[in-house]
ZALOKOL-995420 format. One record per residue (C-alpha): x, y, z. Coordinates in steps of 0.001 Angstrom, whole numbers, plus 500000, padded with zeros to 6 digits. Layout:
// residues N
+--------+--------+--------+
!      u !      v !      w !
+--------+--------+--------+
!      X !      Y !      Z !
...
+--------+--------+--------+
// end
This chain:
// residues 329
+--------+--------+--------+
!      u !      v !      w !
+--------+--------+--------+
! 256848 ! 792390 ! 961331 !
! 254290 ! 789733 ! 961636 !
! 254978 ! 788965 ! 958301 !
! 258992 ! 788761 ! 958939 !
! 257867 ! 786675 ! 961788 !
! 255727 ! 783717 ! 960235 !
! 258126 ! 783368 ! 957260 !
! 261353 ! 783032 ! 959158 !
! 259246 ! 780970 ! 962194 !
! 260396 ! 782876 ! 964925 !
! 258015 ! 785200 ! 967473 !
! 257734 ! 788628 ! 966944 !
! 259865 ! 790220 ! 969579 !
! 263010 ! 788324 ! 967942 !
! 262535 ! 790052 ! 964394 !
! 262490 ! 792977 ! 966746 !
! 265622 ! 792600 ! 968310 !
! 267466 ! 791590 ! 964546 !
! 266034 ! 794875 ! 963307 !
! 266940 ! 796818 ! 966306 !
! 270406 ! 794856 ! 966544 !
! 269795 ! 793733 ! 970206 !
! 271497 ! 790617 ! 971605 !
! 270470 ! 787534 ! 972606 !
! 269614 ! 785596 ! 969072 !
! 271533 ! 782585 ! 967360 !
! 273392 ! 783566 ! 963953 !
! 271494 ! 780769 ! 962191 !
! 268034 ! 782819 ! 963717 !
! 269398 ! 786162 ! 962192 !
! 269861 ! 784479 ! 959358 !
! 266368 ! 783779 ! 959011 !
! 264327 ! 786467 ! 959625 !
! 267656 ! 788961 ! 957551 !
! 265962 ! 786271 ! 954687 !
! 262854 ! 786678 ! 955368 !
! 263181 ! 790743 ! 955666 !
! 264705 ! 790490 ! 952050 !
! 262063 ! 788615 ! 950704 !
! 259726 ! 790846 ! 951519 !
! 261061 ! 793785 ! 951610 !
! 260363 ! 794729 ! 954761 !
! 261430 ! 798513 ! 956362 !
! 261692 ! 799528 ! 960019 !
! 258138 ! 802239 ! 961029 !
! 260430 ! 804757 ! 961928 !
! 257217 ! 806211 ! 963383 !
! 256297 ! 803925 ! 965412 !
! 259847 ! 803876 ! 967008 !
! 259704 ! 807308 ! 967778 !
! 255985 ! 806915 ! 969309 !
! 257668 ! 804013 ! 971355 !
! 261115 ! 806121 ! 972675 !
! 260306 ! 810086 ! 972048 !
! 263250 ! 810044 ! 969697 !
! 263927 ! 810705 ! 966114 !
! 267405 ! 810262 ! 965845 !
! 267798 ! 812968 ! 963484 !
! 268469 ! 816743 ! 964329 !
! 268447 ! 819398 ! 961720 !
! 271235 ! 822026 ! 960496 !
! 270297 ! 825736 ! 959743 !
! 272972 ! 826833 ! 957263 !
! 273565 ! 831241 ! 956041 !
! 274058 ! 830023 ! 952800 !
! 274730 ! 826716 ! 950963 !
! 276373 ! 828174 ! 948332 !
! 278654 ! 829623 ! 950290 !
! 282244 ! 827181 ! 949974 !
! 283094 ! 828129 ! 953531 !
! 280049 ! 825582 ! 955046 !
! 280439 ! 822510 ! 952851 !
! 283334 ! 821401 ! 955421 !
! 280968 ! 822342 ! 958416 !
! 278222 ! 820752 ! 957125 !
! 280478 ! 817744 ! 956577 !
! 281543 ! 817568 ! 959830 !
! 278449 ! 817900 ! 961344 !
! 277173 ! 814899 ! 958734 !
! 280082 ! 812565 ! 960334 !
! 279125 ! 813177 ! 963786 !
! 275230 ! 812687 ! 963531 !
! 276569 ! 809175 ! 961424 !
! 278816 ! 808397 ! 964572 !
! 275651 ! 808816 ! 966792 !
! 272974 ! 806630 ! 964419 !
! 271005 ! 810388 ! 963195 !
! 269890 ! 811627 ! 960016 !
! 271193 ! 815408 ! 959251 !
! 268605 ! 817330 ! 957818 !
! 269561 ! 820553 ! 956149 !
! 268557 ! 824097 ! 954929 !
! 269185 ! 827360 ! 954126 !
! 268272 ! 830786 ! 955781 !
! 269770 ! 832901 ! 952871 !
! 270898 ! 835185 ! 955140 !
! 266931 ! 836203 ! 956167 !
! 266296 ! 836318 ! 959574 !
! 262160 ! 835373 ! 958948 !
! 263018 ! 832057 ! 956601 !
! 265927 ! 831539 ! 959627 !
! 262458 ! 831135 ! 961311 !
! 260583 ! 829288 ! 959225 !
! 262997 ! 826934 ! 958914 !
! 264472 ! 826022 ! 962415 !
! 260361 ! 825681 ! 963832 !
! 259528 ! 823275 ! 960564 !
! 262319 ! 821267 ! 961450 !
! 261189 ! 820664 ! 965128 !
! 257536 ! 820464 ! 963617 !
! 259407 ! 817172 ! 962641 !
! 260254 ! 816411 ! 966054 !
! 264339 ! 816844 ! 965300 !
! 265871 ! 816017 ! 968450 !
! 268168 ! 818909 ! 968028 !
! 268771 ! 821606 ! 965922 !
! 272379 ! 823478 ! 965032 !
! 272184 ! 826795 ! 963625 !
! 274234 ! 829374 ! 962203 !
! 271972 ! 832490 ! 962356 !
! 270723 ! 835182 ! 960351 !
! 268679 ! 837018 ! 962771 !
! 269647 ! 838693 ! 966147 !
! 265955 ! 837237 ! 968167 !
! 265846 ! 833383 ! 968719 !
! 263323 ! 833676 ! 971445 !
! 261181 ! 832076 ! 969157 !
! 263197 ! 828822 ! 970043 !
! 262725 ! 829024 ! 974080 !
! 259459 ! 826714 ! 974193 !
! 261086 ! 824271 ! 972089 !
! 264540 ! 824143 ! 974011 !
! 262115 ! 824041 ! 977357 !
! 260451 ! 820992 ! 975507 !
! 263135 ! 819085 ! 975200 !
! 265226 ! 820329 ! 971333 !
! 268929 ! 820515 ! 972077 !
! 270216 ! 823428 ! 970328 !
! 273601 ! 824536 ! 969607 !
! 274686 ! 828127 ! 967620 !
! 277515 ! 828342 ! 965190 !
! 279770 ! 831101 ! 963923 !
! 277567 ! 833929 ! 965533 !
! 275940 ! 834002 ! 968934 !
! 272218 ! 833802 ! 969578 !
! 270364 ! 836938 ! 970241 !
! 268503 ! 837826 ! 973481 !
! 268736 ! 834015 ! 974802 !
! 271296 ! 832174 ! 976156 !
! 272798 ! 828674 ! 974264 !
! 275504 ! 827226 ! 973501 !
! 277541 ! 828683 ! 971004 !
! 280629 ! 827576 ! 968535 !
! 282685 ! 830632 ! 967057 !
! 285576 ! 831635 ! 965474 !
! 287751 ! 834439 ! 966951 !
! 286738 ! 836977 ! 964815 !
! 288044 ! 840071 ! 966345 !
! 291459 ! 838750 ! 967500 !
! 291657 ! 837134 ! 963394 !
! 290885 ! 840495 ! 962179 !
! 293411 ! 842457 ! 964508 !
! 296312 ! 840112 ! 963539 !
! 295371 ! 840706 ! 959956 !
! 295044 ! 844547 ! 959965 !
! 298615 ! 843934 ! 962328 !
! 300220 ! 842308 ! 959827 !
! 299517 ! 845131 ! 957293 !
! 300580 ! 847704 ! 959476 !
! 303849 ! 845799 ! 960318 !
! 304451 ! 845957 ! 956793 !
! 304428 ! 849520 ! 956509 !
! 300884 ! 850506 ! 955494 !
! 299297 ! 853057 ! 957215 !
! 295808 ! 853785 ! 955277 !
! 294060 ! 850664 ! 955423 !
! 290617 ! 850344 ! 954080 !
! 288142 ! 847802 ! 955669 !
! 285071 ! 846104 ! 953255 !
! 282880 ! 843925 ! 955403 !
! 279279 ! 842262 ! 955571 !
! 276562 ! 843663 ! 957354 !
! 276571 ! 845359 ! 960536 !
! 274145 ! 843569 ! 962115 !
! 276442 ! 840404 ! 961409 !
! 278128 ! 839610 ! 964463 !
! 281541 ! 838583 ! 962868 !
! 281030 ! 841413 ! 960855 !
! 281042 ! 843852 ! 963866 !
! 283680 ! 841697 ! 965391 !
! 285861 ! 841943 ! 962816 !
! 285326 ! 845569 ! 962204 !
! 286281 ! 845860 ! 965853 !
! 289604 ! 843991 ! 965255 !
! 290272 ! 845976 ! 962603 !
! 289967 ! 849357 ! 964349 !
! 291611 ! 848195 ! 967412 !
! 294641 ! 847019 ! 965094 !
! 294914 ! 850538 ! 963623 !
! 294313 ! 852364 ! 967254 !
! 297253 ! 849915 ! 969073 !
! 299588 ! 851357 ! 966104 !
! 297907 ! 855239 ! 966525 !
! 296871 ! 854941 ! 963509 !
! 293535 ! 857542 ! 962390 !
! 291096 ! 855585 ! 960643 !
! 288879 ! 857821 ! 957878 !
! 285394 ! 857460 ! 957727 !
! 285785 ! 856674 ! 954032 !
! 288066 ! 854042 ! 954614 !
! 285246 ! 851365 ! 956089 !
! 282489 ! 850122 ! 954164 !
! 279642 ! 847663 ! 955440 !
! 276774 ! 846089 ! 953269 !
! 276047 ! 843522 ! 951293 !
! 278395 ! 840793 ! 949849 !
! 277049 ! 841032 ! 946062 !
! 279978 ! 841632 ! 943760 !
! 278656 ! 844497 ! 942462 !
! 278223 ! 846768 ! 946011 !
! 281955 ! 844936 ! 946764 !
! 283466 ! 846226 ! 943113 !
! 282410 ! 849713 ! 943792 !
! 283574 ! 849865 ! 947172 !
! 286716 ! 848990 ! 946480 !
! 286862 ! 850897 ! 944052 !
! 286123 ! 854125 ! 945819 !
! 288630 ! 852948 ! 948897 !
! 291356 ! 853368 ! 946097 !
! 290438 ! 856439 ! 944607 !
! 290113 ! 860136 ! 945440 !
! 292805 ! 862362 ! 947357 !
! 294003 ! 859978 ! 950046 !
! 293385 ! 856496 ! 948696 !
! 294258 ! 853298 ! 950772 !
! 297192 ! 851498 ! 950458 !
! 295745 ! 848500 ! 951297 !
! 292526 ! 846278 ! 952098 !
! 291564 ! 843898 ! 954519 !
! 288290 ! 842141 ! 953356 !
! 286298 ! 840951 ! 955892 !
! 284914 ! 837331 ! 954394 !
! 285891 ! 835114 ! 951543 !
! 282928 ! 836490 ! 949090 !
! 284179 ! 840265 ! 949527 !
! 288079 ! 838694 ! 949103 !
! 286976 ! 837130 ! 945465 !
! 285851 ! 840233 ! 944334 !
! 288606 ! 842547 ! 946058 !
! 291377 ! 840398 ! 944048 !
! 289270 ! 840647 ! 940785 !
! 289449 ! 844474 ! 941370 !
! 293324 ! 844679 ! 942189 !
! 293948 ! 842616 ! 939467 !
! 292889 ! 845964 ! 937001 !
! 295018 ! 848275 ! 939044 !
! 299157 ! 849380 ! 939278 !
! 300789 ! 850027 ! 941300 !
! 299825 ! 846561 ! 943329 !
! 297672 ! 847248 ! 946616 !
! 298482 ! 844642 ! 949731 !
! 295192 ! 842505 ! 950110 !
! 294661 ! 840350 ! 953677 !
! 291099 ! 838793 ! 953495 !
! 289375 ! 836798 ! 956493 !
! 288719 ! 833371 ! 955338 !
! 290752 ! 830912 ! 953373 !
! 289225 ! 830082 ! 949813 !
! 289878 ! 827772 ! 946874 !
! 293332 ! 828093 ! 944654 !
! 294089 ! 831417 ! 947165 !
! 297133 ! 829714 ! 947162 !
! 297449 ! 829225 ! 943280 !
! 296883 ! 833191 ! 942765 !
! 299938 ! 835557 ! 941964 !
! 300792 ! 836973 ! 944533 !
! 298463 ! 834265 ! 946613 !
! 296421 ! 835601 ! 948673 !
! 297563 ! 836287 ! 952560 !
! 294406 ! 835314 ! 954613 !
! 293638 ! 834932 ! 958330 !
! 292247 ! 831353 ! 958000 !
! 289288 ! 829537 ! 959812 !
! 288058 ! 825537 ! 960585 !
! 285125 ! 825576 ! 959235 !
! 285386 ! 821429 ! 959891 !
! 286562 ! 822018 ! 963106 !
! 283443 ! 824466 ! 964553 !
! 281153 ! 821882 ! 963101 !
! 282732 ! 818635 ! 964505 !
! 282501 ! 820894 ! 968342 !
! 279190 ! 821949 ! 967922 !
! 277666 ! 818548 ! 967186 !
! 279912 ! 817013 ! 969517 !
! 278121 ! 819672 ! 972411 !
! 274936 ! 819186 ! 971125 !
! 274754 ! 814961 ! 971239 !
! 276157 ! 815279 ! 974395 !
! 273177 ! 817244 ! 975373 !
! 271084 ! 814441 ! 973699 !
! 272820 ! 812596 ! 976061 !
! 271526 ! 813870 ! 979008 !
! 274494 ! 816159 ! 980273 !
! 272487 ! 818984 ! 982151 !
! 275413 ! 821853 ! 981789 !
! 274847 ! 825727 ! 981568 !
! 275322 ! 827462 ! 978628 !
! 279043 ! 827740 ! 976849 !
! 280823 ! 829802 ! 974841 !
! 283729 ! 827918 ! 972994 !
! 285819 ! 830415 ! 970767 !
! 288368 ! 828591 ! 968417 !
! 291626 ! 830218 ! 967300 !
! 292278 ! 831598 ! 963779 !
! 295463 ! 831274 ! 961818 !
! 296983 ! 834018 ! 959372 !
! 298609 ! 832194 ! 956474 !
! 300808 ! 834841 ! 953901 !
! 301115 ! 833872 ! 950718 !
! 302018 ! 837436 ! 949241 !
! 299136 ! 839606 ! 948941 !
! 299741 ! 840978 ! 952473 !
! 303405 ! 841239 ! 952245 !
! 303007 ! 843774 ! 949474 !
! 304906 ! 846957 ! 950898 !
! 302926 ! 850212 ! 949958 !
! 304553 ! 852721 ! 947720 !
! 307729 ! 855128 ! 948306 !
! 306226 ! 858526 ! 949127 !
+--------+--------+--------+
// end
C-alpha cells in the first residue's frame, strides 16, 4: 500500500478507502491509485483485514455428497447468496461419514469461516458447541442436528412420502414395497414413516419383506428390488425413497412385465423424458439453500433469535410411473 501510495501521490489511508470502496475521494484520485494498483500489481492482505475486523467474509458448506445431482442447485444457491453478501463459499464433502463430517466442518473454522452450513452425516454435532459459543453461525440443511439445538432447513419428508405412498394406494395398489437409505438418515426414517402412515390411514398391512433400508449402491438397490417383486406375494408397486435408489429401481422395472407402478422421492434428470416418466414427489433443492444462507447471514448480521425449524413443502409431479394400475386378480 505504501507502494500504491507514493506512485499515485496520495497518503495511505486514501488507497485504503479505493481498495475498500469507501467514500469520500475525487474520481480523478481513484483514478490514480486504480493505475497505480495495476502497475504494480498490487492485492488486498486479506489477513490483515481480518486481524483488523474479526471477519473473513467467507463461510464454508458441508455437502453428503457432491456427486450427488440433487446438491449442485443447493450449492448454487448458497454460492449466490454468499456473492450477494461480499463471501467466499468454501466447499466439501462428508461422503456420507459422520468422522470426515467432522474433520471437515472443524478445518473449515480452523480457517476462521464466519459460518458454516451443513447437511449432516452424523447424528452428534456437539463437537460444534464451542465454536457456535465463539462466535461461527451455523445453519443445518435437509436433516436436523443431533443432540444440539440450531437452526435447521428441511424438506417435508414424511408428509412427501405419505402423499406418494397415497397416490399409489388411490390408484389401486395395495402391496407396496418401500427401498430407502439408511436408518439412521433422518429423511430416511421420515420417509419410512410417511410411507407406513400412508398404508395404515388406508388399513393397509405392511409385510416385513416389503421395506428395505441400506445403502444406496446400485448393487444392494438391484437386489432389493428384485426380491420386493419376487416370491409368493410380490409388490405391486415401489416407492423409492431418494433419487439414487429411483435410477436403479427404473433400470430394474425396465427388465420386468407385467409393468410395476414406480413413485420415487426426488425429481432427477430426463425423469420426464422416460416412458412412462417417472411420477416423483419433488423437492427445491435451490430453494432450502437460498433459506438457509439467507438465516445464516442474517445471523452474521447480528440478529440474536432462538433456534428455528423451517420445513418447506414438497410437490408430487405424475408423469406415468405412478399412475400404473396393478394387475386384474
Amino acid at each position: 500500500m505504501k507502494d500504491v501510495a507514493a506512485r499515485a501521490g496520495v497518503g495511505l489511508k486514501t488507497v485504503s478507502r479505493v481498495v475498500g470502496g469507501e467514500p469520500g475521494v475525487t474520481p480523478d484520485t481513484e483514478r490514480r491509485v486504480r493505475e497505480a494498483i495495476d502497475a504494480l500489481g498490487f492485492r488486498r492482505n486479506d489477513s490483515a483485514r481480518v486481524l483488523r475486523k474479526g471477519r473473513t467474509a467467507s463461510v464454508g458448506l458441508v455437502l453428503e455428497d457432491l456427486a450427488d445431482p440433487f446438491y449442485g442447485p443447493l450449492n448454487r444457491a448458497v454460492e449466490e447468496v454468499a456473492r450477494a453478501h461480499g463471501a467466499l463459499l468454501i466447499i466439501g464433502s462428508s461422503a456420507e461419514n459422520p468422522d470426515r463430517e467432522r474433520e471437515l466442518a472443524l478445518a473449515l473454522c480452523a480457517r476462521r469461516v464466519d459460518g458454516l452450513i451443513v447437511i449432516p452425516a452424523g447424528d452428534d454435532h456437539r463437537y460444534l458447541e464451542p465454536e457456535i459459543r465463539a462466535g461461527v453461525a451455523t445453519v443445518f440443511v435437509d436433516r436436523p442436528a443431533g443432540r444440539i439445538e440450531a437452526d435447521v432447513v428441511l424438506s417435508d419428508s414424511f408428509g412427501g412420502a405419505r402423499d406418494g405412498v397415497a397416490h399409489l394406494i388411490a390408484g389401486g395398489h395395495r402391496r407396496i414395497g418401500f427401498i430407502g437409505d439408511h436408518a439412521h438418515i433422518h429423511t430416511a426414517t421420515e420417509r419410512l414413516r410417511g410411507y407406513r402412515a400412508a398404508m395404515a390411514d388406508a388399513g393397509l398391512p405392511v409385510a416385513g419383506s416389503w421395506v428395505s433400508l441400506g445403502s444406496t449402491e446400485p448393487e444392494r438397490v438391484r437386489a432389493a428390488a428384485r426380491s420386493l417383486l419376487t416370491g409368493p406375494d410380490p409388490v405391486t408397486a415401489v416407492f423409492a425413497g431418494n433419487n439414487r435408489v429411483t435410477v436403479t429401481v427404473v433400470r430394474v422395472l425396465a427388465e420386468r412385465t407385467p409393468p410395476v407402478a414406480l413413485v420415487g422421492f426426488d425429481d432427477f434428470e430426463l425423469a420426464d423424458l422416460l416412458r412412462p416418466g417417472v411420477t416423483v414427489v419433488a423437492q427445491d433443492p435451490a430453494t432450502l439453500g437460498r433459506v438457509a444462507a439467507d438465516r445464516l447471514f442474517h445471523r452474521l448480521a447480528g440478529a440474536a433469535l432462538p433456534p428455528a425449524r423451517t420445513e418447506l413443502p414438497t410437490r408430487l409431479i405424475p408423469r406415468g410411473s405412478g399412475e400404473i394400475a396393478p394387475p386384474a386378480v
